[in-house]
N, C-alpha and C positions, 0 to 999 in steps of 0.2 A: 295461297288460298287455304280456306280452313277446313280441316282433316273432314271433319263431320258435320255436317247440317241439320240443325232441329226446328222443325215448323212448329211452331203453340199456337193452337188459337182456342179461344171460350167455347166456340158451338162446333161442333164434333161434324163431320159429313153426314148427317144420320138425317135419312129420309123424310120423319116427321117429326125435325128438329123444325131447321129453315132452308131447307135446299135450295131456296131462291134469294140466299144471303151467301152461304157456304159455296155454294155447286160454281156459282161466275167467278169466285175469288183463286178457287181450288183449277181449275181447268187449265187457265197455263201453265201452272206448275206441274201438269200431269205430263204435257206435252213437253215441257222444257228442256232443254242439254243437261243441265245441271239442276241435278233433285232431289228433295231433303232425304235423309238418311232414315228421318222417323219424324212422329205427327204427337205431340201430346194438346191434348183437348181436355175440357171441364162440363160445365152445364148439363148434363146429360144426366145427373145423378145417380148414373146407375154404373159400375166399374165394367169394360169390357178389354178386350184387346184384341188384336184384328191383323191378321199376319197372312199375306196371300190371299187377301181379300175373303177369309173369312174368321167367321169371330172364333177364340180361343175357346177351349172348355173350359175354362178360368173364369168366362164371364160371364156376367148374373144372367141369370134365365132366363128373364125380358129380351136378351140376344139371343139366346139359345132354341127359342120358342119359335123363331118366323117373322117373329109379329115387327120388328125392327131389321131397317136394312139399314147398309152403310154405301156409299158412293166408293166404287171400285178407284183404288192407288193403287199404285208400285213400290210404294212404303208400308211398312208396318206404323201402327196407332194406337198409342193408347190414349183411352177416356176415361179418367179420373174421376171418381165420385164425391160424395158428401164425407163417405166413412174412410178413405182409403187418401192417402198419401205415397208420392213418387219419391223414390231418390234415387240419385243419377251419379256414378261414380266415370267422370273420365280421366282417358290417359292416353298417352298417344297415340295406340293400337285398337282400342274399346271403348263403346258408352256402355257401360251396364247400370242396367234399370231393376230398384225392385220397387213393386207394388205391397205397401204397409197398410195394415190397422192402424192405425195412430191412438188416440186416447188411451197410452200408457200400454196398449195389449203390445207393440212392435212387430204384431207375428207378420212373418211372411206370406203371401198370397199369391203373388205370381213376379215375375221375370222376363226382362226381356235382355239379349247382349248386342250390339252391334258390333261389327267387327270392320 
């Protein structure tokens, strides 16, 4: 079996995304034996990250405000935006994750490791 599991999907859990596209597809893997290790998602435009079912201080204000919820997992998630770029380094014991600027800036933004 393989060490780490990573779910991707385009539309993020996010409440006033499509939760009645996301929420039926997401449910049995909530309940399931065997469950992804970590969530990367797009569409949302806006970068957050969600660990313990709540959003990181890392992510853009739109999370940070309320006003956006996300659909409680047992995984960590990240949501990817327009400006921001993931790279994913594995190995046999870790995924580690950074979250990038891209267009030339590279700087760092945030972090995730799985272990």
């Amino acid at each position: 079996p393989a060490r780490f599991r990573v779910l991707a999907t385009h539309i993020p859990p996010l409440d006033d995304v499509s939760p009645d596209i996301v929420t039926p597809l997401l449910e049995p893997l909530v309940h399931a034996e065997v469950k992804p290790d970590v969530m990367l998602n797009g569409h949302a435009h806006h970068y957050a990250k969600v660990e313990n079912n709540r959003f990181a201080p890392t992510s853009e204000m739109c999370y940070l405000n309320g006003k956006r919820h996300i659909m409680e997992l047992p995984w960590p998630t990240l949501i990817s935006s327009l400006g921001t770029a993931i790279h994913c380094r594995a190995t046999k014991d870790a995924l580690e994750f950074q979250v990038l600027l891209p267009e030339g800036q590279g700087k760092l933004i945030d972090s995730l490791r799985i272990e």
